[in-house]
C-alpha positions in Angstrom: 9.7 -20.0 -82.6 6.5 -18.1 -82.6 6.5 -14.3 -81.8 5.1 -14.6 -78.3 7.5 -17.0 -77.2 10.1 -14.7 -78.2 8.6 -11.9 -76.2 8.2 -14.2 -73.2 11.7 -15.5 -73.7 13.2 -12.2 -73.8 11.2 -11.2 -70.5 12.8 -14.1 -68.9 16.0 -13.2 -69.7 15.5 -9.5 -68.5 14.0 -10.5 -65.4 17.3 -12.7 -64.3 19.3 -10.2 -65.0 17.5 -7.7 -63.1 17.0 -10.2 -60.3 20.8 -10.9 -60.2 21.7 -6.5 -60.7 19.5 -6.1 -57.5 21.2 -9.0 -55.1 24.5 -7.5 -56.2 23.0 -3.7 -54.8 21.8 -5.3 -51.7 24.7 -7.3 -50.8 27.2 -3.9 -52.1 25.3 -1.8 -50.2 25.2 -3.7 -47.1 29.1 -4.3 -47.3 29.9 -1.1 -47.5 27.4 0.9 -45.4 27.6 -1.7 -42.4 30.6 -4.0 -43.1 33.3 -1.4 -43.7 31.9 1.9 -43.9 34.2 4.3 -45.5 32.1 7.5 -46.6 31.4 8.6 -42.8 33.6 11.2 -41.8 35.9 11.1 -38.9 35.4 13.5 -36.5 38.2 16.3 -35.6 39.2 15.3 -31.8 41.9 17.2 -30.3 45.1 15.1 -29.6 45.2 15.6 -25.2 48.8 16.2 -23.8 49.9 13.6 -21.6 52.4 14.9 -18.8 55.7 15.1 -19.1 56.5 12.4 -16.8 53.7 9.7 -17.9 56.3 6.5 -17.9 56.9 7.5 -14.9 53.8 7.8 -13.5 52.8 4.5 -15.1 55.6 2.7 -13.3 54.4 4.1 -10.2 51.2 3.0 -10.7 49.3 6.9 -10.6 46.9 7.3 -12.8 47.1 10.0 -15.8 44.6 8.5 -18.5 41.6 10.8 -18.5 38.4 10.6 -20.1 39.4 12.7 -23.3 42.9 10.6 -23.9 40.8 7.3 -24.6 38.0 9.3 -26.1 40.5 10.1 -28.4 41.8 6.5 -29.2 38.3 5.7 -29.4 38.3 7.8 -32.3 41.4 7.1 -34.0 40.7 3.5 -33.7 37.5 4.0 -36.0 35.0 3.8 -33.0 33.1 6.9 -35.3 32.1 3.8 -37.8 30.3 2.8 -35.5 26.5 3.4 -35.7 23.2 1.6 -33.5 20.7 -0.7 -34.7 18.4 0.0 -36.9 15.7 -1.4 -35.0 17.1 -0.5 -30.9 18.4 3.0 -29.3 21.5 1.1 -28.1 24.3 2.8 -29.2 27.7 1.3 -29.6 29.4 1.0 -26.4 33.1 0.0 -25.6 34.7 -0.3 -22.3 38.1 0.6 -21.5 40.0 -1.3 -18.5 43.1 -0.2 -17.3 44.3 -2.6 -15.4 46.9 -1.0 -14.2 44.9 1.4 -12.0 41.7 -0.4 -11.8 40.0 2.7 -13.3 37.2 1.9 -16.0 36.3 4.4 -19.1 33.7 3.9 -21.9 33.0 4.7 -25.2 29.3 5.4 -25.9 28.8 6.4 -30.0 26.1 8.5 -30.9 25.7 9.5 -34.4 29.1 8.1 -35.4 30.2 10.8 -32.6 32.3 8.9 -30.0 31.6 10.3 -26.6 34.1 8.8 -23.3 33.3 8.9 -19.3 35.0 7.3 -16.4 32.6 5.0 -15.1 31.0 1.5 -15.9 28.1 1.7 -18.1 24.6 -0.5 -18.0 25.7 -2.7 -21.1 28.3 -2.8 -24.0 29.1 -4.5 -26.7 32.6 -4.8 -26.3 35.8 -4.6 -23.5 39.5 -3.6 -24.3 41.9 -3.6 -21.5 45.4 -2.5 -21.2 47.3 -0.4 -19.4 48.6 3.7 -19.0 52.2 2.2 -20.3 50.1 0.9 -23.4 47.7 3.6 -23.7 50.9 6.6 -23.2 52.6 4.2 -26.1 49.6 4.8 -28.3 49.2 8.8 -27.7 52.7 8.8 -28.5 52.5 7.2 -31.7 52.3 8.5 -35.6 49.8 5.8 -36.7 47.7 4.8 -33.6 45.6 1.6 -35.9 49.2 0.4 -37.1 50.2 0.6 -32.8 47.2 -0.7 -31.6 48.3 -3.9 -34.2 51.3 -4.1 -32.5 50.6 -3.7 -29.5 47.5 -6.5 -29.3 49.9 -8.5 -31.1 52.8 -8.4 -28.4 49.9 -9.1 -25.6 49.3 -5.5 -24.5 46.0 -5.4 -25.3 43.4 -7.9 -24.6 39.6 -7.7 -26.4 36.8 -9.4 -25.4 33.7 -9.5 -27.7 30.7 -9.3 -25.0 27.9 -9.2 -27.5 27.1 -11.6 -29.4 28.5 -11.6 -33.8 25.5 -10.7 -35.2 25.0 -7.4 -33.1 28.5 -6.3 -33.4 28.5 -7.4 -37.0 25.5 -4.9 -37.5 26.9 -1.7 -35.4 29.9 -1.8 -37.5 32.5 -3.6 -34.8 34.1 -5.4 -37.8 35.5 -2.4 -39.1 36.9 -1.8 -35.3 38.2 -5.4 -34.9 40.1 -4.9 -38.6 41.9 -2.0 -37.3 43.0 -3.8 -34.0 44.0 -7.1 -35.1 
């Protein structure tokens, strides 16, 4: 085998290999930066009280969930993972039923920043619905992912994917849908 072939041989080989090093980087990086991001942060959210007599008030049907209690289990959930398209300014948004009381909250995420209001947004990605028995359940807990598990599990909590797998896929819901199944 003449010289030149050699050399051209040995170019081949280094171009697979560098063709197969660079699918691996792609497809690593895009696991882990929009599959399951781990390096983001989670942000510091105050744990709210809920009142002393929140069974109670659950049975009854009077409503105690604000704003900042499922802005909170927003965030322990993982809804900070969350992050918009790169090519759209629509953030992540989850709504929150409670179908106990009727009353609607949602979860808007702005620079994996989870931000709640009572209300019905425009559009969102994605619905959870429960109720203030549930949701008291939750605040109370240790390990909120581990009782959100449980919870869906015994029927507590019902999801509904609104938009479609690929957007949710790219905002980072997988991550989201991990911890709650």
């Amino acid at each position: 085998m003449a010289f030149g072939e050699k050399i051209k041989l040995l170019h081949g080989y280094f171009l697979a290999i560098l063709s197969i090093a660079l699918i691996i980087l792609v497809f690593g990086a895009a696991y882990f930066t929009i599959i399951k991001p781990r390096t983001i942060e989670k942000p510091s959210i105050p744990k709210p009280e809920l009142p002393a007599d929140a069974m109670s008030m659950a049975e009854s049907g009077e409503p105690f969930i604000t704003a900042e209690h499922m802005n909170y289990l927003a965030n322990e959930i993982g809804a900070y993972r969350l992050d918009k398209l790169l090519i759209s300014n629509n953030n992540p948004v989850i709504l929150f039923n409670l179908s106990d009381t009727g009353e609607t909250f949602y979860t808007s995420v702005e620079k994996h920043m989870p931000s709640t209001a009572k209300g019905i947004p425009e559009s969102y990605d994605l619905t959870i619905t429960s109720n203030q028995r549930t949701a008291a359940l939750l605040l109370s807990s240790n390990d909120i992912p581990k009782a959100v598990n449980a919870q869906h599990k015994a029927g507590n909590i019902q999801v509904e994917l609104v938009s479609d797998m690929k957007t949710l896929a790219a905002k980072g819901y997988l991550a989201l849908y991990d911890a709650i199944k």
